[in-house]
N, C-alpha and C positions, 0 to 999 in steps of 0.2 A: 469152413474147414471141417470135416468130418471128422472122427473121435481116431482112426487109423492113423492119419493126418498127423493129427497134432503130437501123435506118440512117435512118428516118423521125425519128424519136423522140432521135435521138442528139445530145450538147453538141455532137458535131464537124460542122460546118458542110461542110466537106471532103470529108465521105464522102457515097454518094451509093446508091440503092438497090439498083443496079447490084453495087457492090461486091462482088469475090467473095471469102466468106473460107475457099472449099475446106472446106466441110465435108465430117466423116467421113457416107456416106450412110446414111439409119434402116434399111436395110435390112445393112448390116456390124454396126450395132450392134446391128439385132436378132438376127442372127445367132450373134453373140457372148456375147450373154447368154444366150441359150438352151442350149447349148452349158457355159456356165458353171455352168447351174442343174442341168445333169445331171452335171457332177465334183460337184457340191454333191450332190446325191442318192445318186451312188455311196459320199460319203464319211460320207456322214448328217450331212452339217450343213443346217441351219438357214438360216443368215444369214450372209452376209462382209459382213466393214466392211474396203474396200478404200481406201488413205490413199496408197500410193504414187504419184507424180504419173504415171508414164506408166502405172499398171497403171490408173489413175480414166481417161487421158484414151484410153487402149484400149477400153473398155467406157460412156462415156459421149460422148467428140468434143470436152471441152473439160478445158481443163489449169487452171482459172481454182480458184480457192485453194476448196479442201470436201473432202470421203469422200461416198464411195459406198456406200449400204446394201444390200444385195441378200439380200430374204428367198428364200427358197427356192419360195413361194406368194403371191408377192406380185409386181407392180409394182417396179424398182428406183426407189429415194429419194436422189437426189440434194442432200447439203447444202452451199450454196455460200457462204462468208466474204463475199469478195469476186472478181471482180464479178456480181452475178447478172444482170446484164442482159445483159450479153459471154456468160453460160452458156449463159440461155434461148437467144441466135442463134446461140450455136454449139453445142449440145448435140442431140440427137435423142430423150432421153428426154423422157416426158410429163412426169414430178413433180419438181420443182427448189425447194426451199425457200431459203429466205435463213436462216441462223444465226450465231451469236456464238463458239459455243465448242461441242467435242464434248461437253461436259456435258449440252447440250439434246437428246439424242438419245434417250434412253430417253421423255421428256416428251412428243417428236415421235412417237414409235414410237404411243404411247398416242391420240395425236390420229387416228390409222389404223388404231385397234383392231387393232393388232398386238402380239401377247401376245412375253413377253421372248423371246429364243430362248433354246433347251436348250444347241444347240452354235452357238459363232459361229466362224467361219474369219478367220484373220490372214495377213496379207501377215510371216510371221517370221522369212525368210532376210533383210528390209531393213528390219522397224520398229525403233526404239530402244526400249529397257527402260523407259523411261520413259513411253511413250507403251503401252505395254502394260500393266503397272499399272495406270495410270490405265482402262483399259477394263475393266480387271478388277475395278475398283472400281464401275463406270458398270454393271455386270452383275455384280452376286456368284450370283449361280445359274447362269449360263452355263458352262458350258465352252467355254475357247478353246482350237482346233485350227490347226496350221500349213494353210496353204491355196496357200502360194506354188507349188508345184509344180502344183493342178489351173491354177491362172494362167497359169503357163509353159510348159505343154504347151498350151495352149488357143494361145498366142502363137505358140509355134514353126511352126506352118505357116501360109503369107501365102494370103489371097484374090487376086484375080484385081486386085479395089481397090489392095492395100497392093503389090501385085506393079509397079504401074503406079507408086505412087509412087516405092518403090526404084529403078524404070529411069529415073524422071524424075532422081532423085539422080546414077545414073550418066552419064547425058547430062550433067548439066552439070559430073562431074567429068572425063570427056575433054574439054569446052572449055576446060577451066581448065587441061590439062596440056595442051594445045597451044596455047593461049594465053600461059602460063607461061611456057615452055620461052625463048620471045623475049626477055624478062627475064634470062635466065640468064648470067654471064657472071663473068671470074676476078676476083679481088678482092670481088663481091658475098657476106655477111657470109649465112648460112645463116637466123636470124631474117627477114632483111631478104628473103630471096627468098621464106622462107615466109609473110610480110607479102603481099607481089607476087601469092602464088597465093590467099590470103585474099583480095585484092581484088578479082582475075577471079570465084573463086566468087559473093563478094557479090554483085557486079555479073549474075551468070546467075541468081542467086534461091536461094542454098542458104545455111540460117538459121543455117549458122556453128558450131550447138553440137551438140555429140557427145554423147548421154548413155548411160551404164551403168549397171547396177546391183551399184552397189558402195557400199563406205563406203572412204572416205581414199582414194578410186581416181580420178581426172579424165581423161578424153577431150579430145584436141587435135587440128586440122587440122594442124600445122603441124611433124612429125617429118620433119626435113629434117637428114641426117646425110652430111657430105662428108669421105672420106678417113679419117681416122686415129679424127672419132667415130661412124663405123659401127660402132668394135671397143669400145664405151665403154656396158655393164650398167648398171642402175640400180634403181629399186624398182619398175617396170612389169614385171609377166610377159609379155616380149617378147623376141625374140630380141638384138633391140639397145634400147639406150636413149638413148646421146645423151648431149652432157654438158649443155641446160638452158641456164640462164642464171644460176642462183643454187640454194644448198643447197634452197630455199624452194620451187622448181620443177627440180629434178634434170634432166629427160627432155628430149627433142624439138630441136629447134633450137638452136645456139647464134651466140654473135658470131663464132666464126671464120672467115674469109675462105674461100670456097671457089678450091682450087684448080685449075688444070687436070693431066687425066690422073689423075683419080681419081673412084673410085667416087663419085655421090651417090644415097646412095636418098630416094626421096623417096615416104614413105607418107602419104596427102591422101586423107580421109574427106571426104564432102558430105554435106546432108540436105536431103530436102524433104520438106514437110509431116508433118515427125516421123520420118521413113524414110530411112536412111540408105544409102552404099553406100562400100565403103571398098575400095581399090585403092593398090598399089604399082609403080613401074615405077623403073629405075635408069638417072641420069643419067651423062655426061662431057662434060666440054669438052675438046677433042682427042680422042687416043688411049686408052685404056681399055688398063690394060696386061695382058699375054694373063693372067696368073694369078687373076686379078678377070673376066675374060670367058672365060674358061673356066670357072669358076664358075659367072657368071652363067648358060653354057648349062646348066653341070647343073642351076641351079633351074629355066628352064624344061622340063629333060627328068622332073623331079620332078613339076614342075606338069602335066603333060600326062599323066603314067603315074596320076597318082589320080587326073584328070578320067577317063580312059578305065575306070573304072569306078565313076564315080558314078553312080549309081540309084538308084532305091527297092528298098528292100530291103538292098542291104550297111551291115553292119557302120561304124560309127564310127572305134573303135578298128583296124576290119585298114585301116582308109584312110591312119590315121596309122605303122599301122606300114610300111605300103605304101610312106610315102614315106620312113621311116628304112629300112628294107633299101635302095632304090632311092638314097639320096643313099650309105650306104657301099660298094654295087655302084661308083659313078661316083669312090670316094674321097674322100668328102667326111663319114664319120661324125663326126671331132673336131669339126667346125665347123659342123655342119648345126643351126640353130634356136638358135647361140649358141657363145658359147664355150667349148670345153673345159671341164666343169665347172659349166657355167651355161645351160647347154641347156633350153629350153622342151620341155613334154611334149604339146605341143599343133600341128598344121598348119594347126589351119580350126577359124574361130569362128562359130558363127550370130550374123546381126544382123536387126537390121528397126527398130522405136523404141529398140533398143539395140543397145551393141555385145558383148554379152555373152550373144545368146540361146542357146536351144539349137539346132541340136546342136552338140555339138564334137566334130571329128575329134582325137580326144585319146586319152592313155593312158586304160584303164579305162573309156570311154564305148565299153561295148558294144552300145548297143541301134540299133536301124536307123535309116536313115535313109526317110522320107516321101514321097512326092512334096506339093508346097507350102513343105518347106522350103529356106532361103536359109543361104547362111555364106561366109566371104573364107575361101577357100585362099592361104594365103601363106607358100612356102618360101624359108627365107633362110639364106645359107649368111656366115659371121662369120670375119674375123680379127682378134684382139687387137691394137691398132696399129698394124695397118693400113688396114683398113675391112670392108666388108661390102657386100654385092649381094641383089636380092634382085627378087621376082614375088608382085604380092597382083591377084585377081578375086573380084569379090564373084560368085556362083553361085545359080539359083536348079532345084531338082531337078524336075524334071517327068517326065511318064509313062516317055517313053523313055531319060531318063537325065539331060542338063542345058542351061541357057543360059544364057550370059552375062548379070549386070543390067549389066555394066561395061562397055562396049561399047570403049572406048580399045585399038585394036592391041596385042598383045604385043610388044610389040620395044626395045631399048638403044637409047634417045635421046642421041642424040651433036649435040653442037654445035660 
């Protein structure tokens, strides 16, 4: 059913032919399985059966409940729970089945004269145990092979498409931080503005949710940290955490009343159309006192010395040590990425459908970086009990070196 189709044909009265649902175009997706089908050849597999939601709705355009089969010499087979009519108009492969349970698959494989595979590929840095048994069961002559890595490399550099999405992300997260900002005022409780700036994004069109590829890990728009919980760790590999709201959710915002003449950082991730962009800028109402804005300029003399050599071609790793020589040159090694002690080993994460891509300007990530790929640089400089400051731009590498997706001014928003 084609996307006209289903708005013809649809129970919703409301919706109309017109309607746009931003499909990914068949020409991303063909480009990406092709691509796909050559890590699959170099690795000698066979066949991936891909289950992860954003790695299906990467290589298919729709996130709607199924796996993806993709023989090596075949056609990719899309099997969809529910709903298959929302797949066919939003999908751009040819073959979309409707199924009950992954048990039907080998039965369906047979209906396409496609013989078992020898080796099949697994998504095995994020499937459960559980769910791989069972496959193993569903195929006892296969061999199954980790496959996540040809995935992840295939993800890490954005097309020209997913480049426009990101910059759409960032466009609306500079409305929402100078939108924001009006909102802001003493006594206002740190949930309650992070609330405020959820609402502006809403209202510009960015879908609210963060996702990574983790397990027990959650992404939030809403890490708004004023004063004394900038200096407050938690179970996030971040340089701050936040004190939360309850044991239950540790991180990010809390009730405390923000006050004036201190730090507030405020780190506010947006997404559209799956594509995210994540940015930090650090608030005050009044005066910002000199020890906190001194600071603050070393992080952006941080952030400006490892943009000034980002390219294709360097190094990972020398970008993140780049910017730990460069914060203890300005005097700021104890506190640079965290507390004494509790220091992140990380400056810059790739994102695009996540917030976790590669590459990371990290310890031990020594391999290059691309032109295509995107990541948030974000140096934050931390004091235990008192607060913390800090500078995130999401970045995307191109030929000559880099450009902004994050478009929002560098600068200490004072109110």
């Amino acid at each position: 059913m084609k996307q006209n189709d289903y708005f013809q044909k649809s129970q919703y009265p409301f919706l109309s032919a017109s309607f746009d649902l931003h499909n990914t175009p068949p020409g991303e997706i063909d480009y990406r399985i092709k691509h796909l089908k050559k890590g699959m050849m170099d690795r000698g597999l066979d066949a991936l059966l891909i289950i992860q939601k954003m790695d299906v709705y990467y290589f298919s355009g729709t996130t709607q409940d199924g796996v993806l089969f993709v023989p090596v010499d075949h056609q990719p087979i899309l099997f969809v729970k529910r709903e298959i009519c929302r797949a066919e108009a939003e999908s751009a492969l040819d073959t979309i089945i409707e199924f009950q349970s992954i048990k039907e698959i080998p039965k369906r494989l047979d209906d396409f004269n496609l013989p078992s595979p020898k080796t099949i590929g697994l998504e095995l840095d994020v499937l459960p145990a559980n769910d791989y048994f069972k496959i193993k069961k569903l195929f006892p002559p296969s061999r199954l092979s980790d496959a996540s890595k040809i995935i992840r490399d295939i993800r890490k550099t954005k097309s020209p498409y997913e480049l426009e999405c990101m910059k759409n992300a960032g466009r609306i997260g500079e409305r929402t931080y100078v939108e924001g900002i009006k909102h802001l005022k003493e006594g206002i409780s740190e949930i309650e503005f992070g609330g405020m700036l959820e609402r502006e994004a809403k209202k510009l069109g960015s879908e609210g949710l963060l996702r990574v590829r983790s397990m027990n890990y959650e992404a939030y728009s809403w890490h708004i940290l004023a004063g004394p919980t900038g200096g407050i760790v938690s179970q996030s590999d971040s340089p701050m955490g936040g004190l939360g709201l309850s044991p239950a959710f540790p991180v990010g915002a809390s009730r405390r009343p923000i006050q004036a003449n201190e730090p507030i950082v405020v780190d506010f991730g947006t997404c559209s159309q799956g594509y995210q962009a994540d940015e930090t800028r650090t608030f005050c109402i009044g005066e910002l006192p000199k020890k906190f804005l001194d600071a603050y300029e070393a992080c952006d003399e941080i952030h400006n010395a490892v943009l000034s050599e980002t390219r294709p071609g360097v190094h990972c790793e020398y970008l993140f040590e780049l910017s730990v020589k460069t914060a203890k040159k300005l005097g700021y090694e104890e506190n640079y990425l965290g507390p004494p002690g509790l220091q992140t080993r990380f400056v810059g994460h790739g994102i695009g459908l996540e917030l976790n891509e590669f590459p990371f300007l990290a310890k031990g990530h020594s391999y290059e970086l691309e032109e295509g790929m995107t990541f948030a640089l974000e140096p934050k400089i931390v004091f235990p009990g008192e607060g913390a400051v800090g500078i995130e731009n999401t970045v995307y590498v191109n030929r000559d070196g880099y450009e902004f997706v994050t478009p929002l001014e560098n600068r200490l928003f004072v109110v």
